[in-house]
VODREN-235016 format. One record per residue (C-alpha): x, y, z. Coordinates in steps of 0.001 Angstrom, whole numbers, plus 500000, padded with zeros to 6 digits. Layout:
<rs>
r u = X, v = Y, w = Z
...
</rs>
This chain:
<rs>
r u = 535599, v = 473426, w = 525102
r u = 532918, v = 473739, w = 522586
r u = 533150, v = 474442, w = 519205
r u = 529832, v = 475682, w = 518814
r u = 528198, v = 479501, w = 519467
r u = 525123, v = 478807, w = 521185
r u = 523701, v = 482650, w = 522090
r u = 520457, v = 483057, w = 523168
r u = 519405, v = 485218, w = 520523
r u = 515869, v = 485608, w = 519883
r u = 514418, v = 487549, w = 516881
r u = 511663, v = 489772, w = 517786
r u = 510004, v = 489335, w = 514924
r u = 509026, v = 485947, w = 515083
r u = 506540, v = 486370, w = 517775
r u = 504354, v = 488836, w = 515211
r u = 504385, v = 486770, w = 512274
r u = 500908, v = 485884, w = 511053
r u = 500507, v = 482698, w = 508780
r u = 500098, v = 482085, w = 505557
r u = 496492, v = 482098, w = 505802
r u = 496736, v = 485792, w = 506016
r u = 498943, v = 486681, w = 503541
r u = 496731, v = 484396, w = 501076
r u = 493602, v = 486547, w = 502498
r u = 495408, v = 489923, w = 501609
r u = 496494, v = 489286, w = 498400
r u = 493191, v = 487458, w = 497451
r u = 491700, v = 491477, w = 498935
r u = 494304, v = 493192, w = 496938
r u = 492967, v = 490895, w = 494115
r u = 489534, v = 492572, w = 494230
r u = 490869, v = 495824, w = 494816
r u = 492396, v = 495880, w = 491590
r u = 489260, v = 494023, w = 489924
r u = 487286, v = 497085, w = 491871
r u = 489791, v = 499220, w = 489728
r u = 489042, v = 498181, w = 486403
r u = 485268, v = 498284, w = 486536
r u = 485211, v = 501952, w = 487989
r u = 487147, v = 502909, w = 484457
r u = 483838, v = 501308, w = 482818
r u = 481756, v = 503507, w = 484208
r u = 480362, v = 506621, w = 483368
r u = 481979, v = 508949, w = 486229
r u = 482745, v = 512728, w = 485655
r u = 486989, v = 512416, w = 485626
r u = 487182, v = 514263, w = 489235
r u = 484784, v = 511286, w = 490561
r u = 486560, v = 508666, w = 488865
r u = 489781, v = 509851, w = 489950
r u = 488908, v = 509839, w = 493383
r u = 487924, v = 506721, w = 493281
r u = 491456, v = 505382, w = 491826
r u = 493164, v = 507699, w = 494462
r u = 491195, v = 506112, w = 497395
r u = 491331, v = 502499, w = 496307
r u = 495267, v = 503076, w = 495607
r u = 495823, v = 504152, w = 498779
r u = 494312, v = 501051, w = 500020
r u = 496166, v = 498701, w = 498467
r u = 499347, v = 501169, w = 498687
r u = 498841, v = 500573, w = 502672
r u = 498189, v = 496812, w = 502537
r u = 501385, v = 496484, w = 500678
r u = 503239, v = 498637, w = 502741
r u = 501921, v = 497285, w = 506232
r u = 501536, v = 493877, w = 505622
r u = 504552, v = 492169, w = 503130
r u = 507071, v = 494635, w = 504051
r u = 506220, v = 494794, w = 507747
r u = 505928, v = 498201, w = 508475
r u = 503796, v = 497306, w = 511137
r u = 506108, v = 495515, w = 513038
r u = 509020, v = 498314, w = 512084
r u = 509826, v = 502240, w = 513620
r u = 507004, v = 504486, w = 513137
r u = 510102, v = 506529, w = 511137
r u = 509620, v = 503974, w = 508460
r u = 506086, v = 504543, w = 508009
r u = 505896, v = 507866, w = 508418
r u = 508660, v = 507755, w = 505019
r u = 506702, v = 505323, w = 503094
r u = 503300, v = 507006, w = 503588
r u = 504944, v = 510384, w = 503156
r u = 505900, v = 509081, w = 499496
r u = 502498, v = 508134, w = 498875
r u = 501165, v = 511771, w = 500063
r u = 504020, v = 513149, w = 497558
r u = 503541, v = 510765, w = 494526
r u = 499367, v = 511586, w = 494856
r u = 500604, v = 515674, w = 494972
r u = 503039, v = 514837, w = 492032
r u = 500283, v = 512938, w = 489695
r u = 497806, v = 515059, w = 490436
r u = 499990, v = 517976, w = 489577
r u = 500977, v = 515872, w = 485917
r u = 497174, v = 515434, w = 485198
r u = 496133, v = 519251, w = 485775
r u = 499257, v = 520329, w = 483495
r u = 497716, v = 517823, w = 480751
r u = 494045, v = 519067, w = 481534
r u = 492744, v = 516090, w = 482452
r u = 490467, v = 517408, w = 484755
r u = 488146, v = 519594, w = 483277
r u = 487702, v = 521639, w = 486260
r u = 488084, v = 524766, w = 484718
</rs>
């Protein structure tokens, strides 16, 4: 007899796993995203605009994040749906902060 477990256990992750090449490629994109960031605040956009633009480009690197280090891709569509849901609430909840403080000048 054997002392040693040999199972046939693959992980199905493995398959799905892209290489380091892409990971270096996303972060280098996040990178720019956030350099993207900065230079909208030096411009001379109405607050609405400029917020808009910070909302969108969050959300992009919010779903990069979200999809690609922690693997939501690969996970249940459960998962995702709770992740993006708290980006949907934290965008409701700042947005709700910056009209109390009357940052937007809409009004």
């Amino acid at each position: 007899m054997s002392d040693t477990l040999t199972t046939d256990v693959t992980d199905e992750h493995t398959d799905h796993h892209p290489s380091d090449r892409h990971y270096v490629n996303i972060a280098i994109a996040l990178a720019l995203i956030t350099g993207l960031e900065v230079g909208t605040y030096y411009l001379d956009l109405p607050s609405v605009a400029l917020l808009i633009v910070l909302f969108v480009l969050m959300g992009i690197k919010f779903f990069l994040v979200a999809s690609q280090f922690m693997h939501l891709k690969f996970d249940s569509a459960i998962l995702s749906r709770i992740f993006y849901g708290g980006l949907f609430l934290a965008v409701i909840v700042y947005t709700v902060a910056l009209s109390t403080f009357r940052l937007f000048n809409l009004f």
